[in-house]
C-alpha positions, 0 to 999 in steps of 0.5 A: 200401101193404101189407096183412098177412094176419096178425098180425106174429109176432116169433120166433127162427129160423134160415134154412138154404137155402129154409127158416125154422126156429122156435126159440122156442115157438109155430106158423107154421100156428097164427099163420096162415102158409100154403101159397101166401102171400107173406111179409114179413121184418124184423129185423136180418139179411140175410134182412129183405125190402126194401120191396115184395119178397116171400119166396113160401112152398112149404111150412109145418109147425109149426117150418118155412116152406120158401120157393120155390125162387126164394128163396136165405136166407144162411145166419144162426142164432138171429135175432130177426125179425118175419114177417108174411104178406102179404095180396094183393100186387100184381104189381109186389111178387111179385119175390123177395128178393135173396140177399145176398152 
């Protein structure tokens, strides 16, 4: 089970190294996304989270959310994704997201 911290938001973005950049109007901080979260990816693109896996967030500013290190992006422009953050993961779901090849 999983439990949003937030509203699911639905965006287009592009994923570059450890970052999720926004393309359509609004903000990452405005929709709740914060420092220290985990974070939940659907949508068609390489970069959706599997279920019960996590992207952890190191940094956010309007436009951007930088993840940790731990978390490699395939490089992918123009996505439309549905981001949420999540509230509280239990440890067996904080393993990060596995790049694909």
């Amino acid at each position: 089970v999983v439990f949003l911290g937030a509203q699911p938001v639905t965006a287009t973005v592009d994923f570059v190294g450890s970052m999720i950049a926004r393309r359509t109007t609004g903000s990452w901080l405005a929709d709740g996304f914060r420092i220290g979260q985990f974070i939940m990816v659907e949508g068609d693109t390489d970069n959706a989270t599997d279920d019960g896996v996590f992207y952890g967030v190191l940094d956010v500013s309007d436009s951007v959310i930088t993840l940790t290190s731990d978390n490699a992006l395939v490089t992918e422009f123009f996505e439309t994704v549905t981001i949420a953050p999540v509230s509280s993961p239990s440890p067996m779901s904080l393993a990060v997201a596995p790049a694909s090849v």
